[in-house]
N, C-alpha and C positions, 0 to 999 in steps of 0.2 A: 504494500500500500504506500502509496506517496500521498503526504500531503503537504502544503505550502505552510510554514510555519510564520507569524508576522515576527516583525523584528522586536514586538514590543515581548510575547512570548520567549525568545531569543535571549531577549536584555533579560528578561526575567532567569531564564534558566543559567547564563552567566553570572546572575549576582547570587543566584542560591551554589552555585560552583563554588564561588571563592569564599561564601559565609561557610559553606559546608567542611571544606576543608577548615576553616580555621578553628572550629569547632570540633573537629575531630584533632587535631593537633592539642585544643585543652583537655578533651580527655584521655589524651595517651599521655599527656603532662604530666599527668596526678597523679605517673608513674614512674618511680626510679630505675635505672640502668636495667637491673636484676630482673625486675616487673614486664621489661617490654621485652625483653628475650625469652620469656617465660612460654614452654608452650604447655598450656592448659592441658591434663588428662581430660581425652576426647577429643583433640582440636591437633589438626599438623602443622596447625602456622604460629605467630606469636600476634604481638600488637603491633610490635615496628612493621614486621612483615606486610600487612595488611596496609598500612601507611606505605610501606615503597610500594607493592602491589597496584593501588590505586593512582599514584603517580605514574607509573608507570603504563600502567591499561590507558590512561588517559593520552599519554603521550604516544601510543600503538596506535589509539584509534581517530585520534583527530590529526596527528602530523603527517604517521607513517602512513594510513591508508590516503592522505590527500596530495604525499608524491613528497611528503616535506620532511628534512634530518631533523628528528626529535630533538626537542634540548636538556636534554636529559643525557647524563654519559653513558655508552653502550653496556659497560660492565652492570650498572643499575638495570637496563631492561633484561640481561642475560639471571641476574639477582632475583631480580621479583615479579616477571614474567609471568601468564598461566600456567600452572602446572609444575612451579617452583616451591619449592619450600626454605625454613630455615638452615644451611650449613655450618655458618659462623655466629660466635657469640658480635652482634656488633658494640663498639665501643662508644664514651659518650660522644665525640665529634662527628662520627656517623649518625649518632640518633639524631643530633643537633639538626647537622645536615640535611638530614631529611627534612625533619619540623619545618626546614626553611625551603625546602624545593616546595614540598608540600603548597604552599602560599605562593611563592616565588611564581612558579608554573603557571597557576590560574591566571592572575595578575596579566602575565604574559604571553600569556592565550587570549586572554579577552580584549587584548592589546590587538596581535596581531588579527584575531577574525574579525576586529574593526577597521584595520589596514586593508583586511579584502584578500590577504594569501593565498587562504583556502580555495583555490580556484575549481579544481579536481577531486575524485572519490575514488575511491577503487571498494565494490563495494564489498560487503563483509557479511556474511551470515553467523551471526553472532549463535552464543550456548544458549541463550535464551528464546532461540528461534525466531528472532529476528532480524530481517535483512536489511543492512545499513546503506544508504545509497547517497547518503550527502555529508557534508560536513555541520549541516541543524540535524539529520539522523543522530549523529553520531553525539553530538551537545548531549542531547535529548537521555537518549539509553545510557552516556556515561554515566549520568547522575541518577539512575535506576541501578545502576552499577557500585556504585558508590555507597547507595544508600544499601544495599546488601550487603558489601563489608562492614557496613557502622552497625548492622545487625550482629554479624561475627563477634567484633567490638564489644558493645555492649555485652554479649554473652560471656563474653573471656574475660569482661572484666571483673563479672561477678566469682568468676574461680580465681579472680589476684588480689591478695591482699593489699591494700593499700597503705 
């Protein structure tokens, strides 16, 4: 299904993007080093995890299927990728790191799809069964995306002590 999205929709779903992230970054806050490499009994991921995950899905689906080099560094998408898990304890500079791609990225997303970059699709048929065919597709189901990790989230949080 295609449908025309207006730009006011658009604006709207970029500004829930960058509150979204910021709000996921205060609640992986409330958690010390030990806390975000924790992987919950029942869960294969951690909290960072899920935090570079989502930067990173973000950066697959709106850069790289639009023809464009993600700005994100490759070793990050090879890290937190679908179908990755945690291998290394990360340190605090890493956590940091992220906390600040995390924001940084949106920011600069919402920058450049105002520049007009986004010219191209390639499209994607997503796990969700959904077929992506633009770059407002693709806005659109990150932030369905996203709000599914902060479900993960939240559930992991309740097995960490805080």
């Amino acid at each position: 299904m295609n449908f025309e999205l207006s730009s006011s929709i658009i604006s709207y779903q970029l500004e829930m993007l960058i509150q979204g992230r910021k709000n996921l970054v205060g609640l992986i806050s409330r958690h010390n080093d030990e806390q975000v490499n924790l992987i919950p009994s029942g869960f294969r991921n951690n909290l960072i995890w899920h935090l570079g995950h989502i930067i990173v899905s973000h950066q697959i689906l709106c850069y790289k299927f639009s023809g464009l080099d993600p700005v994100v560094p490759a070793a990050y998408i090879d890290q937190f990728k679908r179908g990755t898990a945690p291998v290394d304890t990360l340190d605090h500079d890493q956590i940091n790191q992220l906390k600040t791609l995390a924001v940084e990225t949106t920011t600069r997303f919402k920058k450049d799809y105002q520049k007009g970059i986004f010219k191209e699709y390639q499209s994607y048929q997503s796990l969700f069964g959904v077929e992506l065919n633009s770059i407002e597709d693709a806005i659109v189901f990150n932030n369905t995306h996203e709000g599914m990790h902060l479900g993960y989230i939240m559930a992991m949080r309740k097995s960490i002590t805080v």
